[in-house]
N, C-alpha and C positions, 0 to 999 in steps of 0.2 A: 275549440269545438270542431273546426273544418279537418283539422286533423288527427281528432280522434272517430270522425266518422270516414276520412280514405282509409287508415288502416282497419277500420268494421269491413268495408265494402272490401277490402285487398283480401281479408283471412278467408272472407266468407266465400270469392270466387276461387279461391285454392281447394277450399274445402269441399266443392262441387264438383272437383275436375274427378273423373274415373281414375281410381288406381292403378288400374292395369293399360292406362293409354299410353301406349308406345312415343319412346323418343328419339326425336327426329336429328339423326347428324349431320351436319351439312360436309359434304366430301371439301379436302382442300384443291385446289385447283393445282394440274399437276403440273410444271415446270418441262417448259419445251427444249427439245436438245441445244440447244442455241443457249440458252437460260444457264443450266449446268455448267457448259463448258468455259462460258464466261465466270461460272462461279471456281472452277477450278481454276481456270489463267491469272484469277484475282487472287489468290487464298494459297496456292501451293506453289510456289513462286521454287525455280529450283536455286539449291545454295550450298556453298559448299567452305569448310573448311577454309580461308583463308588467311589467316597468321594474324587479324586486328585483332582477336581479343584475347582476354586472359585463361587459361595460363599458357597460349599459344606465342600472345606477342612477347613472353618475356623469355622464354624459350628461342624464339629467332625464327621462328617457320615461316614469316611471310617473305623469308630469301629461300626457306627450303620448297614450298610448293611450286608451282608450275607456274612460271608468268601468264602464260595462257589462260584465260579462265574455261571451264567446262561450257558455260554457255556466253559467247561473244553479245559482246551491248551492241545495240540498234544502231546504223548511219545513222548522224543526224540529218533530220527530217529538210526539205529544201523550202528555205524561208521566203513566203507567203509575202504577195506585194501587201502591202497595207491599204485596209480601203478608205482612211482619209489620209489624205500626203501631211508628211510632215512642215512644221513651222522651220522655216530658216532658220538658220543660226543665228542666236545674236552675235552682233560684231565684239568681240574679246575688246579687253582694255587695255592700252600704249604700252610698251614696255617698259618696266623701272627704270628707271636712270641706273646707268651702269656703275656698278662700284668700283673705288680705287682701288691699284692697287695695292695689296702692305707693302710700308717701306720697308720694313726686314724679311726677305724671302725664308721660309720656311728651312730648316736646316731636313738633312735626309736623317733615317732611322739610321740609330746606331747598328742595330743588328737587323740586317736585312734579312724579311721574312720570307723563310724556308717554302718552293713551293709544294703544295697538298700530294700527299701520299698517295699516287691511285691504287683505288679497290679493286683484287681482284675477285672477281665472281665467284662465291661459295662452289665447293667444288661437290657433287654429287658423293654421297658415303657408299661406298659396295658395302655388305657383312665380309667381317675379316675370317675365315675357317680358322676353328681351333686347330692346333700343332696336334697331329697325333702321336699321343706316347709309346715311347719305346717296351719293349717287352719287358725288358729289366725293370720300368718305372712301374705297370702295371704287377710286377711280381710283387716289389718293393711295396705297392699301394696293401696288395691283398696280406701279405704277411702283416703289417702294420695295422689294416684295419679289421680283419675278419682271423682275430685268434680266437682259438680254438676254448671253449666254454660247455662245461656242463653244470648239471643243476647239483648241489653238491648240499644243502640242505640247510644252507648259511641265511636264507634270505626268508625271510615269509611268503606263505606260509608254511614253507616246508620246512624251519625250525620249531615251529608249536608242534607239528605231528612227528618229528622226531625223523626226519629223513638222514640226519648227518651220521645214526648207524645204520641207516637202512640203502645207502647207496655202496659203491663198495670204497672199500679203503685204501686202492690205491686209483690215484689218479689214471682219466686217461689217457693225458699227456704229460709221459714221467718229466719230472723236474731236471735239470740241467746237472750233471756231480758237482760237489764245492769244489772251488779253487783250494788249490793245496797252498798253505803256509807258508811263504818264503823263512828259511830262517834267522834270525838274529846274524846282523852283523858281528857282532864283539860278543862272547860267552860272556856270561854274566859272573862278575868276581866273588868266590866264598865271602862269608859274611868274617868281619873281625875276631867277633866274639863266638863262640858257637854255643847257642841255645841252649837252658839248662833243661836238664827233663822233668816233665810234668808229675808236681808232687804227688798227684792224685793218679793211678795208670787211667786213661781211657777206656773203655767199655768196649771188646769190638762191635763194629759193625753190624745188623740183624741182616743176613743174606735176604736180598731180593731175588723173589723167582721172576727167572725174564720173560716179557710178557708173549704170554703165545700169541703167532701174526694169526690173523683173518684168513678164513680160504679164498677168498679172493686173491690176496695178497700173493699167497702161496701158488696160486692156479695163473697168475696173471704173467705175461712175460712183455716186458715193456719194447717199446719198437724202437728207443734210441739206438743208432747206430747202424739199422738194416740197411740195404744196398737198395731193394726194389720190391715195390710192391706191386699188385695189379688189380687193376677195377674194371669189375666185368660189367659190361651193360647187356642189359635185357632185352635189348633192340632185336626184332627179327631179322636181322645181318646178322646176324653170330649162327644160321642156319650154314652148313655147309662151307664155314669157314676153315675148319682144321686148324685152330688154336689151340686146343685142349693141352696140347705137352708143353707150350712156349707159356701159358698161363699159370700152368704147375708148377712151374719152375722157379715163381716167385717165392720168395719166403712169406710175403702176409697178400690175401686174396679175401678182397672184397665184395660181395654178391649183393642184392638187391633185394628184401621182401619176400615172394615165395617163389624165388627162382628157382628151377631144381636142376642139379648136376645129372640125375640118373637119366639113363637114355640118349643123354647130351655131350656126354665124355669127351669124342674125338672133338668136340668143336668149343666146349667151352670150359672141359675140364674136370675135375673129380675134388680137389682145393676148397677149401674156403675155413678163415680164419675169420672176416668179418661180415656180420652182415645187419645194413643199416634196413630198418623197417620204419611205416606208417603207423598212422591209428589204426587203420583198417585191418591189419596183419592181426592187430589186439584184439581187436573188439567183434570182428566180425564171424561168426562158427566156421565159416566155409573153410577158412585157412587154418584151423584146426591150431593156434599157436600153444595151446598147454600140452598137446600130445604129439606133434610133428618131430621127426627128428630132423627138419630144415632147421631149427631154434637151438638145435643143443650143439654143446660142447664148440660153440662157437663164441665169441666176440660181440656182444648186440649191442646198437646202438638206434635208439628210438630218439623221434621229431614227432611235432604236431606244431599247427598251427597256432599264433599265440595273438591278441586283440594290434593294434596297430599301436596303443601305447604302453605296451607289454606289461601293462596290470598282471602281475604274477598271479591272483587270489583270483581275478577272474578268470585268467588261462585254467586255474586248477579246476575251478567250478564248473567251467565245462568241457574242459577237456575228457579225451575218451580214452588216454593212455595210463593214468596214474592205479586206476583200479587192476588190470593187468598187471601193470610194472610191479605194485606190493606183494600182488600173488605169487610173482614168478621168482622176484626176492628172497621172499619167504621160503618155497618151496625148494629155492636151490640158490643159499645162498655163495655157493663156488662161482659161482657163473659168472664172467663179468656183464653187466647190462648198464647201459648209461644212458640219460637223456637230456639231448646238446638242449641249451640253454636259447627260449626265445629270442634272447640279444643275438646270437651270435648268426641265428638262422636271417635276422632281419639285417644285419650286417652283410653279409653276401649278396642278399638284395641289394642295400646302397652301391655294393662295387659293383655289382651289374649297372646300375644306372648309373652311377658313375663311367664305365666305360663308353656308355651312349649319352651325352649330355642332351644333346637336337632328338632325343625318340625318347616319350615317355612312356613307359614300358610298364602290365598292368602290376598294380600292387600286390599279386599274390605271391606266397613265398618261392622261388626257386625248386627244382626238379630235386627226386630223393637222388638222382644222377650228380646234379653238377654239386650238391650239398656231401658227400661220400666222395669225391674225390675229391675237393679242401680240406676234409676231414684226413683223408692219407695224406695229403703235400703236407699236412703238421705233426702229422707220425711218420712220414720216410724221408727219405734220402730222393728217392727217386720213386717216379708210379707211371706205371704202363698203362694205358687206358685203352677198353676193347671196346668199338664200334660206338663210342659217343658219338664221336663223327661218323658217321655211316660211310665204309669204304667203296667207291666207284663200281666195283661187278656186283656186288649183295645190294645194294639200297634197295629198299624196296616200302611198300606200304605195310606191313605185318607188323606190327607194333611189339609185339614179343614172342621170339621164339618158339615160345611154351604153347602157343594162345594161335586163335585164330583170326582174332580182331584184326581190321586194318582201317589204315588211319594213316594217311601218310603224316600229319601234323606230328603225334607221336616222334616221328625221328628229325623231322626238321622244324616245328615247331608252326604256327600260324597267328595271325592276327586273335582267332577266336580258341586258343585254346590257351588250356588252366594258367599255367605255368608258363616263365618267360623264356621259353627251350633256344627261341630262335637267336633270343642276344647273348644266354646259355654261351652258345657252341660257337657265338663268333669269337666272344675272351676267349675260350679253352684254345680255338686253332689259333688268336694273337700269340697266346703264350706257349705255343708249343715249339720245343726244341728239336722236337725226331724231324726226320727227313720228308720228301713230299711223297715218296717211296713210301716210307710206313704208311702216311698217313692214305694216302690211297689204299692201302690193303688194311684199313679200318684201326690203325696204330697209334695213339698218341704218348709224345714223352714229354713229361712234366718237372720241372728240378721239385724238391723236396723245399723248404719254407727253409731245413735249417741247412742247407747248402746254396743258400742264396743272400750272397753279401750285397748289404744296403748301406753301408759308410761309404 
């Protein structure tokens, strides 16, 4: 009864209170700088790394850290009289009676023990520098790991849609001639008996017509065996160089996208046999690629970007070059036109970062520069290379020739730009054979892949 009438009386004074009466918070008391500090001196204690626990102590680091600690421990404190004296000692009890001693003394150890090995102090590790490779090893790396690969129609999905006649039919890196037959030691002996003739004559032959080659075939002239080729860069140092006759004078001449010869004659030449292009050169009006005659009666070799795990069906799906490339097929199938194969573009990647192990360098693919001349070192003999290196009088910030853009990054390459120009042009001057002579007057010489002996 007593407590069904407190909870009457408890609902009833709830239910009389105003709704809208305000409630009251009580502020917490704030904490005096004194208060804090001692909370931090308790609570954040500094500490550091040193070799007790796992997976440090099994590893050995409590000899590699610093004997020192970062923060040195307190003198001990100066010990305090006591404020009641201590009780005397009690007096200790007699000594045992002394023991005899054995009658048979002890014989000494047969093998007298070795004394202890002193330790010497773990000795501080420096980093050992990698050995840097020789020019020949770095030749040897890139012919070995960055051959030369086009898309030839073998793979999906450019076997459903039928690329293996739509690219051309000769390769374009011709194949090596057979080895010729040695002949037979011993001629081989007539037969005993000689063969009686067939009762029935044989039918001859139904003449096979031979099959007519491909205009490709026919229009293509393969590069085994030239002497020297030349790769013209698009660098604005090729302004007022006076190249133009020592470039001509190559048998195969490589150009860049929409460089143009005219007007540029004395300095970079009137030539060209190949010429490697972007997507942009494709897809974009400006560069006019279905009507220019920068595209014809040349040599083309198209790249694009391809995913990082070279999904070929996704490269195709979005790539911007394949719609182009069928048009231009189609419309002229003499022509040769190739396009290098995702692998082989992301492989020249590896060798660049291969050459820098300690710099990692950004993941985008390599310059249409240093990718056009790997592309010559595996069709010549030898390739002259114009102003990759930017020669000591020309350097300049003008990014192209042509153009009026500058950008010093363009020719020496920077942290923030696209491509990895700058680790680029340090392999190309590793491997270069010409003199410091050329190379100053903008010159690089390069051996050819197949005049570079690796056994």
């Amino acid at each position: 009864m007593i407590l069904a009438w407190t909870l009457f009386a408890t609902l009833s004074w709830i239910l009389l209170l105003p709704h809208d009466a305000p409630v009251v918070t009580v502020p917490l008391p704030m904490k005096t700088p004194k208060d804090l500090l001692c909370e931090l001196k308790t609570r954040a204690k500094l500490r550091t790394v040193d070799g007790s626990e796992e997976p440090f102590s099994s590893l050995g680091w409590s000899s590699l850290m610093p004997s020192a600690p970062l923060v040195p421990s307190a003198p001990p404190l100066v010990p305090s009289a006591p404020l009641v004296p201590a009780a005397p000692p009690v007096p200790s009890a007699p000594p045992p009676v002394p023991t005899a001693p054995p009658l048979v003394p002890s014989a000494p150890p047969l093998v007298p023990s070795t004394p202890p090995v002193p330790t010497t102090p773990p000795v501080p590790t420096t980093p050992v520098p990698l050995p840097m490779k020789t020019p020949k090893e770095l030749l040897c790396e890139l012919k070995t790991r960055a051959r030369l690969r086009t898309v030839d129609g073998s793979e999906e999905p450019f076997s459903s849609l039928g690329w293996s006649s739509l690219v051309p039919s000769a390769p374009l890196v011709p194949s090596a001639p057979p080895v010729p037959s040695t002949p037979p030691l011993m001629p081989s002996a007539p037969p005993l008996v000689p063969s009686a003739p067939p009762l029935v004559p044989s039918t001859p032959p139904v003449p096979t017509t031979p099959p007519v080659p491909s205009a490709p075939a026919e229009r293509f002239r393969g590069l085994r065996g030239n002497r020297s080729c030349a790769v013209v860069a698009s660098a604005g140092a090729m302004l007022r160089s006076g190249l133009g006759e020592e470039i001509d004078s190559h048998e195969e001449v490589m150009r860049f996208n929409h460089a143009p010869t005219a007007g540029y004659e004395k300095d970079v030449g009137t030539r060209t046999t190949f010429r490697l292009i972007n997507e942009q050169i494709q897809f974009m009006p400006k560069f006019r690629f279905g009507n220019s005659s920068l595209y014809r009666n040349v040599t083309l070799v198209t790249w694009e970007k391809a995913p990082h795990d070279l999904n070929l069906s996704v490269w195709y799906a979005h790539g911007k070059i394949f719609g182009p490339y069928v048009t231009r097929r189609r419309q002229d199938p003499a022509q040769p036109f190739y396009v290098l194969h995702p692998g082989y573009v992301r492989q020249l990647w590896q060798a660049i970062q291969g050459y820098t192990p300690r710099e990692h360098i950004q993941s985008n693919p390599p310059s249409s520069g240093f990718i056009g001349i790997l592309v010559m070192m595996a069709l010549c003999d030898e390739v002259h290379v114009y102003e990759y290196i930017p020669s000591v009088a020309r350097q300049k910030a003008l990014c192209h020739y042509f153009e009026r853009s500058r950008n010093i990054d363009c020719s020496l390459g920077g942290p923030h730009y696209w491509h990895p120009i700058e680790f680029e042009k340090r392999l190309i001057r590793r491997i270069n054979t010409g003199s410091e002579t050329d190379l100053r007057r903008g010159r690089v010489t390069l051996p050819g892949f197949s005049s570079v002996n690796c056994d």
